[in-house]
C-alpha positions in Angstrom: 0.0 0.0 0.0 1.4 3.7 -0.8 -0.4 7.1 -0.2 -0.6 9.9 -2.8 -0.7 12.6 0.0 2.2 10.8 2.6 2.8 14.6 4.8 -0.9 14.0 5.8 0.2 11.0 7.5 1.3 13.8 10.5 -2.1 14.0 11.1 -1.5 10.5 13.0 -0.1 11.9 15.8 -3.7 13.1 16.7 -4.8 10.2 17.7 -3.4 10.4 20.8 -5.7 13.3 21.7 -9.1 11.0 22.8 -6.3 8.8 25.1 -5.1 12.2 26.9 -8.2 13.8 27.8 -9.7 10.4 28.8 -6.9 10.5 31.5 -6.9 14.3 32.3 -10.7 13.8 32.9 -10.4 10.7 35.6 -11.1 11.8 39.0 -10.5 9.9 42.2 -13.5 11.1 44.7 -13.2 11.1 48.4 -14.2 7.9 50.2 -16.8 7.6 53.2 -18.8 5.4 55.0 -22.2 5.3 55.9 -23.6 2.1 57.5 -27.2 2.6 55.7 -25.7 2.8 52.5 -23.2 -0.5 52.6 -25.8 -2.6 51.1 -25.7 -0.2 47.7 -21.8 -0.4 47.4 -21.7 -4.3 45.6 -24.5 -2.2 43.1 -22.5 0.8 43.0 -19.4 -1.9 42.3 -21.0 -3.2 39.3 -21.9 0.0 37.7 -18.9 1.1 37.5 -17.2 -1.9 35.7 -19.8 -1.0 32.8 -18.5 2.4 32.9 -15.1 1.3 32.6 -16.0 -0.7 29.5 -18.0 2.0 27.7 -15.2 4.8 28.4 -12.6 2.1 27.0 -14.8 1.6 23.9 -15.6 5.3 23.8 -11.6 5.7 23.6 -11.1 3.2 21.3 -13.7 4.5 18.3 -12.7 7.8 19.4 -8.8 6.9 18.2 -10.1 4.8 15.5 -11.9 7.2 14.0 -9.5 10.1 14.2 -7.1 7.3 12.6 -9.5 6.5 9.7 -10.0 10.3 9.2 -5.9 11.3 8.7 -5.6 8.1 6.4 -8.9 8.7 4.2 -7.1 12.1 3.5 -3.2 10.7 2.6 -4.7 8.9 -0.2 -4.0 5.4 0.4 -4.1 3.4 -2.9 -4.5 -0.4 -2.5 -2.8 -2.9 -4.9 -5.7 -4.6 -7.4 -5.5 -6.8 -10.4 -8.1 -4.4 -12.2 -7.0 -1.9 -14.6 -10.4 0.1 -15.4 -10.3 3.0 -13.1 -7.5 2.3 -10.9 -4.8 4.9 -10.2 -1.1 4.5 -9.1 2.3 6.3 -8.2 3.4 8.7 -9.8 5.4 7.4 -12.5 8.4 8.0 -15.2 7.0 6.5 -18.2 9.1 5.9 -21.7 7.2 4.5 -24.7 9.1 3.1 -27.2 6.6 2.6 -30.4 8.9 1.0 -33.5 7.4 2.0 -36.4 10.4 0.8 -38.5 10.2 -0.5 -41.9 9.3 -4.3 -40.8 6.1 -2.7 -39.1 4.6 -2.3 -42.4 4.1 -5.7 -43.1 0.6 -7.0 -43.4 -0.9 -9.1 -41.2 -4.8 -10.4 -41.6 -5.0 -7.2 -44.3 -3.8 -4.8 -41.8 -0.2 -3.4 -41.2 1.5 -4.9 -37.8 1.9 -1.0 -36.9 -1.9 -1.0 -36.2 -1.9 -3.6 -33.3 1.5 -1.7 -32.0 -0.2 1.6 -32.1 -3.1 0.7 -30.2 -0.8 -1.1 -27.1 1.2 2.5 -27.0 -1.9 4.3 -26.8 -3.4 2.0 -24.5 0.0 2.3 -22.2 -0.2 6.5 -22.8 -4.3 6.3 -21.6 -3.3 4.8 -18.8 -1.4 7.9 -17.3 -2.2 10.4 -15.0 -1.0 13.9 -14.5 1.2 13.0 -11.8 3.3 11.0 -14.2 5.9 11.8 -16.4 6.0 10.2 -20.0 8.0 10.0 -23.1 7.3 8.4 -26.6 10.3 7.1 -28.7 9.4 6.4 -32.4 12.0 4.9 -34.7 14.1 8.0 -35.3 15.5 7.6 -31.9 14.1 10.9 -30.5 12.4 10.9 -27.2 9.5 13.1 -27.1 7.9 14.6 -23.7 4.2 15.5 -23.4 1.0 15.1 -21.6 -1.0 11.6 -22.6 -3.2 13.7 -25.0 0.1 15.6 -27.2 1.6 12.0 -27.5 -1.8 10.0 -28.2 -2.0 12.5 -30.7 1.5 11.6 -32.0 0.9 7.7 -31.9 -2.2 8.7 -33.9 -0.4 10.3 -36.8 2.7 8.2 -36.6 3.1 6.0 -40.0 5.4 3.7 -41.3 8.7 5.1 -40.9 12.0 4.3 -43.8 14.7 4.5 -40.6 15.9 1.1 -38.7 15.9 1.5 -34.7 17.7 0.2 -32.7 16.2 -1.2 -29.6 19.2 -2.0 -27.7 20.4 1.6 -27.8 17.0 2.9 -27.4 16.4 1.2 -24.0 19.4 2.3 -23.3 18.8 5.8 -23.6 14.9 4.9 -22.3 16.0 4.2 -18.9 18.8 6.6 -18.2 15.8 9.0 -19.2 13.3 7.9 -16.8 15.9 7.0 -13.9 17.1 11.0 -13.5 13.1 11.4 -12.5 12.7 11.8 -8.8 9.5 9.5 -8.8 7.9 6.5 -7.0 7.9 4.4 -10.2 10.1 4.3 -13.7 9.2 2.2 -16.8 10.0 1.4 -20.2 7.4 0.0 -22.1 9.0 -1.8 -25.4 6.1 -1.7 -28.4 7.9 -3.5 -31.3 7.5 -6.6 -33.3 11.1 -7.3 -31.7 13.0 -8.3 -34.7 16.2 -10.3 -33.7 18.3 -8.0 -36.5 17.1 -4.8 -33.9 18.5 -5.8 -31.2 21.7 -3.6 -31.4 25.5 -4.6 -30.2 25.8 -5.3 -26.4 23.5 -5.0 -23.9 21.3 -2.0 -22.6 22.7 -2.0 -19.7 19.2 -1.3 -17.6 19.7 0.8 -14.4 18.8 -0.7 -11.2 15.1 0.3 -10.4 13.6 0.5 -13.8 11.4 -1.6 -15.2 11.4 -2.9 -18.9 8.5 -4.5 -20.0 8.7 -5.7 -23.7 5.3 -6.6 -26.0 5.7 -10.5 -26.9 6.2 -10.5 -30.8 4.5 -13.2 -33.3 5.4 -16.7 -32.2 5.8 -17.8 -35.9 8.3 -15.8 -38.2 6.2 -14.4 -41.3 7.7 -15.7 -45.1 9.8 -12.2 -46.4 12.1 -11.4 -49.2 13.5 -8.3 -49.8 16.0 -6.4 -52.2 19.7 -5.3 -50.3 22.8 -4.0 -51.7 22.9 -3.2 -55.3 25.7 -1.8 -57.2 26.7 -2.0 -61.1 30.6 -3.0 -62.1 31.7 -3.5 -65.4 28.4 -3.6 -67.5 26.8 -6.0 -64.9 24.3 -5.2 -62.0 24.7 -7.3 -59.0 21.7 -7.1 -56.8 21.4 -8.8 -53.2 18.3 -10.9 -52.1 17.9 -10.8 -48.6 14.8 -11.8 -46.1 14.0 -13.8 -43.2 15.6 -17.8 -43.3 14.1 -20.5 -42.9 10.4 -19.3 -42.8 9.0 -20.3 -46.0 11.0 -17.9 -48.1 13.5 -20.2 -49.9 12.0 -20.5 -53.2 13.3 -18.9 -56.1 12.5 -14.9 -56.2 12.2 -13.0 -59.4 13.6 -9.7 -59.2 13.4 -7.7 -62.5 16.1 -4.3 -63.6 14.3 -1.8 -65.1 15.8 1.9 -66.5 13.1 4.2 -67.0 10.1 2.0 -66.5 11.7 -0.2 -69.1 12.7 -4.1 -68.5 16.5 -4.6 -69.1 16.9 -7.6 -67.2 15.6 -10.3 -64.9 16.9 -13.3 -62.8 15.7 -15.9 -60.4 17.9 -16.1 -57.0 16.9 -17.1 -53.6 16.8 -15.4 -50.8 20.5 -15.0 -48.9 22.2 -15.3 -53.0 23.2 -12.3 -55.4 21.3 -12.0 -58.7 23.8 -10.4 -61.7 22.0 -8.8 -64.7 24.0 -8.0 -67.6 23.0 -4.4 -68.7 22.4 -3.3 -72.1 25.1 -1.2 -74.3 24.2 2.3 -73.0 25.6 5.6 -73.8 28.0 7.7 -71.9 26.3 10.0 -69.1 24.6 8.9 -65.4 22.0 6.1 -65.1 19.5 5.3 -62.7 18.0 1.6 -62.6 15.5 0.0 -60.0 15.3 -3.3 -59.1 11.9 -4.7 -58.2 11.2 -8.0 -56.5 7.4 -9.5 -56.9 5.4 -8.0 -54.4 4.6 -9.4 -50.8 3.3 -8.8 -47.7 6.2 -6.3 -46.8 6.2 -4.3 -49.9 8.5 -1.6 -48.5 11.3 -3.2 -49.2 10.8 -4.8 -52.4 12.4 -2.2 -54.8 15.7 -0.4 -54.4 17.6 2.1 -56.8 21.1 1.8 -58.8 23.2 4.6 -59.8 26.2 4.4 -62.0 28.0 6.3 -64.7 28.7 5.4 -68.4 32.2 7.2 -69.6 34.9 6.7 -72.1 37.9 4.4 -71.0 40.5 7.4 -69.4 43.3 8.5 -71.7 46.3 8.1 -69.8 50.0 8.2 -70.5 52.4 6.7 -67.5 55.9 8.5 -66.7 57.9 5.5 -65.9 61.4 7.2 -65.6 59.5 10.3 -63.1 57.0 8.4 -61.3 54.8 5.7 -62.7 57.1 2.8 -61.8 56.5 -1.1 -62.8 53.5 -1.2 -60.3 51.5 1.4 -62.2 52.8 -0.2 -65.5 51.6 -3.8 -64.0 48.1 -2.3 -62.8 47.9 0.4 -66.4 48.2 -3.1 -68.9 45.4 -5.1 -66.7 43.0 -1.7 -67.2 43.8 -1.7 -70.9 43.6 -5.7 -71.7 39.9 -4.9 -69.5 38.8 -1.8 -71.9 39.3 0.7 -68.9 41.8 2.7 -69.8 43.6 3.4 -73.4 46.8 5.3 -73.9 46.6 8.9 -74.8 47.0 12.2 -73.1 44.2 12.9 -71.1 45.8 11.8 -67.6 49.4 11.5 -66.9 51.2 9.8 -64.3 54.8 11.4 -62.8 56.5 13.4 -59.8 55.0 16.7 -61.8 52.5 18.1 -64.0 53.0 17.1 -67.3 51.7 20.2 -70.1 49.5 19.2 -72.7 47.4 17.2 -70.1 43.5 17.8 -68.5 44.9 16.0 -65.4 48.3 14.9 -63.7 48.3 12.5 -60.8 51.8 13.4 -58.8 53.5 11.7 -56.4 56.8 12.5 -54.8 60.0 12.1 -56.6 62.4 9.6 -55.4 65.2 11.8 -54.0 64.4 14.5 -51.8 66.8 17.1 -53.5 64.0 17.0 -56.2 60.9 18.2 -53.5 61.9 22.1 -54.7 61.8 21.0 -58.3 58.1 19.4 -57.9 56.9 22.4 -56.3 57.6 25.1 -58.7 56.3 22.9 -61.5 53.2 22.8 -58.6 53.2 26.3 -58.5 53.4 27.1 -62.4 50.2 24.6 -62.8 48.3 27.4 -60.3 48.4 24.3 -57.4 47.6 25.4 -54.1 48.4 22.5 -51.9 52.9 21.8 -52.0 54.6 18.9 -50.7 55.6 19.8 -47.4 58.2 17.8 -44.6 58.2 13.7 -43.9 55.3 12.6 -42.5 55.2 9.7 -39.7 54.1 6.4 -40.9 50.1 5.0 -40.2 47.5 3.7 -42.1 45.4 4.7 -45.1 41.7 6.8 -43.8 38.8 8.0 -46.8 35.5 7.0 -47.9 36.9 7.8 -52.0 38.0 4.9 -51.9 36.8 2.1 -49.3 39.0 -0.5 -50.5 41.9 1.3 -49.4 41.1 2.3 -45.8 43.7 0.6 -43.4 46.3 -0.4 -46.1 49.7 1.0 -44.6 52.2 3.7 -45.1 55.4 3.5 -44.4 57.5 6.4 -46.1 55.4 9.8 -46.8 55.7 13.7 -47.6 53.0 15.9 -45.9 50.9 17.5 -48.4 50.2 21.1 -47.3 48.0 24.5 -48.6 50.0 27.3 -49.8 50.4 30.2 -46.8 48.0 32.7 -48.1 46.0 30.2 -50.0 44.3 28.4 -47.3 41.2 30.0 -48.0 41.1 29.2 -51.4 41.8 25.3 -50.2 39.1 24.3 -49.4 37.3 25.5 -52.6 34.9 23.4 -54.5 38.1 22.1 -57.1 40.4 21.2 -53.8 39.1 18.1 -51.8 41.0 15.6 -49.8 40.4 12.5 -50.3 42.5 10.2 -47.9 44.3 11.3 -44.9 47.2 9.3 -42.8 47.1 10.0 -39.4 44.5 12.6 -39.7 47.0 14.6 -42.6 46.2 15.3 -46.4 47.6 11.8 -48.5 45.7 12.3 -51.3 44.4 15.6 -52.7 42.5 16.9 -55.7 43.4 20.2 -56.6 41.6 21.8 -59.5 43.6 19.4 -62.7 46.0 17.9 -60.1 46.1 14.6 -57.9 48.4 15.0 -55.6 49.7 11.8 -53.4 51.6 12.1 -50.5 53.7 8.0 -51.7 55.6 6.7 -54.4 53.2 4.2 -55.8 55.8 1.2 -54.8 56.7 -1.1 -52.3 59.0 0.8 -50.0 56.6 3.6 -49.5 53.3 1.7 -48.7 51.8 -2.0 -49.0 49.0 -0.4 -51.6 50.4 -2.1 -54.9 51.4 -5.5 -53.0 47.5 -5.3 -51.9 44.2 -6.6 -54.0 43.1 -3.4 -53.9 45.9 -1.6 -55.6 44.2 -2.3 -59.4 40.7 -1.0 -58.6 42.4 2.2 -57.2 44.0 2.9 -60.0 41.0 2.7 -61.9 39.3 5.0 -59.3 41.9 7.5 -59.7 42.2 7.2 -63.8 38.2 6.5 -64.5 36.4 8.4 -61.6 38.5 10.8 -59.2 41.1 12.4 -62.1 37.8 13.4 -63.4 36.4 14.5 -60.1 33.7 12.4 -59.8 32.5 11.7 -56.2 31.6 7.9 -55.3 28.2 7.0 -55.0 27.0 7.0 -51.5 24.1 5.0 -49.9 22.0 6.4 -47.1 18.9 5.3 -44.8 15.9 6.6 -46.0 13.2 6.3 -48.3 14.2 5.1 -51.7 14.9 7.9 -53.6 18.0 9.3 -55.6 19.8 12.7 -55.2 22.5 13.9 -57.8 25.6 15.7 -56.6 26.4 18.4 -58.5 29.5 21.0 -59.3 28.1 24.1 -61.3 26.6 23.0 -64.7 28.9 19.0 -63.9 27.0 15.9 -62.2 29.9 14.4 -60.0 27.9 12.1 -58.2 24.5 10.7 -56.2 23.6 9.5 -52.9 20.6 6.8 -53.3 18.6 6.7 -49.9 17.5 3.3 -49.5 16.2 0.8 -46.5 18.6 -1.0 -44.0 18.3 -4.6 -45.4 18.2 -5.9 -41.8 14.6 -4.6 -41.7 14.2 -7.6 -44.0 14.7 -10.0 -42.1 11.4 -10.8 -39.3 12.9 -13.1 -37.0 12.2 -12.1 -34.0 14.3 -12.3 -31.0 13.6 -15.3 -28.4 12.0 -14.3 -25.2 15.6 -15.5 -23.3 17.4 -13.3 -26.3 15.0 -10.2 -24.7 15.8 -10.8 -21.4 19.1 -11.3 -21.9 19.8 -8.1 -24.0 17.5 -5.5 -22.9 16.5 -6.9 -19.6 12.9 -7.3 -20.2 10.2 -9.1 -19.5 8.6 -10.4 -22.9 4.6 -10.7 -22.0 1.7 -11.0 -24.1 -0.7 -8.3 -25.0 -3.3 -9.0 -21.6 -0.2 -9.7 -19.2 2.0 -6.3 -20.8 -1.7 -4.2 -20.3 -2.3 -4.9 -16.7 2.1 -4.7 -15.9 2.1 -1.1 -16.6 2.6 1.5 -14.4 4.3 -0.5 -11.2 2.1 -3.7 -11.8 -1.6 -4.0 -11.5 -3.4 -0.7 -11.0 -3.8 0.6 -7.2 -7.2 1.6 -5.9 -7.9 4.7 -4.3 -9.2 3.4 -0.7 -9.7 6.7 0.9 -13.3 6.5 0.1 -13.5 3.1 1.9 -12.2 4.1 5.2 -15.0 7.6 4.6 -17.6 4.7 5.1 -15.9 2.8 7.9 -15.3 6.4 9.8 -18.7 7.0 9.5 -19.7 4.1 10.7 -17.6 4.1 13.6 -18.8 8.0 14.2 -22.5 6.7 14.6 -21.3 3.7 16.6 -19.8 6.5 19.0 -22.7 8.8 19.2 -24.8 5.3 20.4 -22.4 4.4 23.1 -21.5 7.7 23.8 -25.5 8.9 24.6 -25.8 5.3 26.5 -23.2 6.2 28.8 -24.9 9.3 29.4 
């Protein structure tokens, strides 16, 4: 039992009042006898024993009733297994509602969000205004309001294109509700609990919060879904993912199409890659969807490509100032594969070469020749020099991924120009890779600049796989400064990165292919990692807010004081 009002609880201390003027009021009178009277003194006797018992009863209700009185008004509230109508402590409250992109998927002809939305709002009805309440949505935001602002929220809340994660959402949940100084704290977990949401680790819940979790579908539903697409070489290689081992192993067709047009199809299951060979297209930027059949989670059933058609670079190698057997090697496997041709369009040395669109420098092999490179630097209107020997690390840059981590051992710092440091960071200087947080590889306006030799003794790049797909990067895309395409989460749509009247690249917004998968996580899994309790939709109704709902009982004890207030009067005009 707890008490909404506990101060009134002083009022206790009254009940000592009836017991105190009972005893100032007892009087002892004078004794003295009178021989005619001795024969009333056995009556007189027995009297006074009923006395006795009345004024002890009188006392008693008395008490009682002050005592009734001081708790009717600190508000006890009685535990109860019924939820209508009951009220409780005063309680920190975080909903988490996951309207991710596996919510969506249809159930009976409706979308699982429906039945999540009505638990939240049943959880948020429940609330009073002594309570304090947040709703979390799949963006990760935790939102504070009254239970009518955020019913008003779960009402408009759709289908969102972001991924949460409930392990860092729980997280963040309970260090919410644990810096409230109240009674009770909760987290009320509203989510289909796929096992792919459940983040890294564990959420760590603080001691005196309570997780409760919404028990997911016993059964995993049958899902497919399209992942990671990209195009290489003429051929589109598109990932089928979706939830194993739940009906979903057949064959899926999944179709390319280029402006509403069919270029391609293939059959793959789910967990396989499907490649499409693309038709002979022309040079410029293409855009592609592939489209699986459609299913009861159509959301992720389509997802966009973006690549670029361009001639083969031009490029002419400096072997005696700078392009060295490795480029050779790497330059002969690009032209036997139709990426590069010879010609004059991008040259390869430790300077600028005239006559050129672009020049791809590195250092020159003896340091008496830095001076040399950087005049020639200077005269091409370069703003970035090569600058002192850097300290070894490791390779850093999204330009090129395959690259990241590959070591350096021998480097020159590439630095701005004094003077010219506002002009570096223009939009025709960009750094691409970094060692040790310094410029390695620079564009600047028709210069590449790279801190290495492109050999052995300066860094493991050309002894690694990834040392021929670099070079094409830097021929093919980044000598013509075109940015890689980037992926993001969101809904599926593409955005084209532009440089004045030049496209240079696109970031395609697409679905976290996890969302695919609706397996969800084992009740011991829940526990385990978020410190729940998984309980179905009756048992995670009457949980809430500390447990079955508490009764106000103040009215109760009204009833039984005024009871015991006419029980009083009768005794009390008896003894009279």
């Amino acid at each position: 039992m707890t008490f909404l009002h506990p101060l009134a609880l002083v009022g206790l201390a009254a009940a000592a009042i009836p017991a105190v003027l009972h005893l100032l009021e007892r009087r002892v009178p004078p004794e003295a006898d009178f021989p005619p009277l001795r024969y009333l003194t056995e009556a007189e006797r027995q009297n006074a024993r009923r006395l006795k018992l009345r004024h002890l009863l009188l006392l008693i209700l008395r008490t009682a009733l002050i005592v009734l009185i001081v708790l009717a008004a600190a508000r006890p509230l009685f535990p109860t297994q019924a939820s209508g109508g009951s009220l409780h402590e005063p309680t920190a409250v975080a909903v988490i509602l996951d309207n991710s992109v596996s919510s969506g998927l249809v159930v009976d002809g409706h979308p699982a969000l429906e039945r999540l939305k009505a638990m939240a709002r049943a959880s948020l009805a429940r609330a009073t205004a002594s309570d304090r309440l947040w709703l979390v949505l799949a963006d990760g935001v935790a939102r504070a309001g009254t239970p009518d602002v955020l019913l008003s929220t779960v009402d408009s809340a759709g289908v969102s294109a972001r991924r949460l994660d409930l392990t860092a959402a729980v997280r963040a949940a309970t260090r919410l509700v644990d810096a409230e100084p109240l009674p009770a704290r909760e987290v009320h977990v509203v989510s289909d609990l796929q096992r792919t949401a459940l983040g890294p680790g564990r959420a760590g819940v603080l001691r005196g919060v309570r997780v409760l979790a919404l028990a997911p579908p016993s059964r995993a539903p049958a899902n497919r879904g399209v992942g990671a697409a990209r195009v290489t070489d003429g051929v589109a290689a598109v990932d089928i993912v979706g939830t194993p081992g739940a009906g979903a192993g057949g064959a899926a067709s999944v179709t390319l199409r280029i402006h509403g047009r069919e270029v391609g199809r293939a059959l793959v299951a789910p967990g396989s890659t499907a490649s499409i060979t693309l038709p002979p297209l022309g040079p410029g930027w293409w855009v592609s969807e592939a489209v699986l059949d459609a299913d009861e989670l159509r959301a992720d059933d389509r997802r966009f490509l973006v690549w670029r058609v361009a001639a083969p670079a031009r490029v002419t190698a400096l072997s005696s100032t700078g392009g060295g057997p490795f480029v050779a090697a790497a330059l002969a496997v690009l032209e036997e594969a139709q990426r590069v041709r010879r010609g004059t369009e991008v040259a390869i040395g430790d300077r600028p070469e005239a006559g050129t669109l672009v020049s791809v420098v590195v250092p020159p092999a003896e340091p008496a020749l830095i001076g040399q490179a950087n005049r020639a630097l200077a005269a091409r209107g370069g703003r970035w020099r090569f600058g002192a020997v850097g300290t070894p690390g490791p390779i850093a840059g999204a330009a090129v991924p395959a690259i990241a981590g590959l070591q350096v051992t021998r480097r020159y710092r590439i630095e701005v120009v004094t003077g010219d440091a506002g002009r570096g960071t223009g939009n025709d200087t960009t750094v691409l890779a970094t060692v040790n947080g310094e410029p390695w590889l620079v564009r600047d306006g028709g210069v590449l600049l790279l801190g290495s030799r492109l050999d052995t003794a300066w860094t493991a790049l050309p002894a690694a796989p990834a040392f021929v797909p670099f070079v094409d990067a830097l021929l093919n895309r980044l000598a013509r400064g075109e940015a890689p395409v980037t992926e993001v989460e969101g809904a599926p749509r593409v955005e084209f990165r532009t440089r004045g009247a030049d496209t240079i690249g696109a970031i395609i917004s697409g679905l976290d292919p996890r969302e695919s998968d609706l397996t969800p996580a084992s009740p011991a899994l829940v526990r385990e990692v978020l410190g729940a309790d998984v309980l179905d939709g009756a048992a995670f109704m009457s949980a809430g807010f500390a447990g079955a709902g508490r009764r106000d009982g103040s009215g109760l004890l009204l009833v039984l004081a005024l009871l015991i207030a006419l029980g009083e009067l009768g005794v009390a005009t008896r003894t009279r």
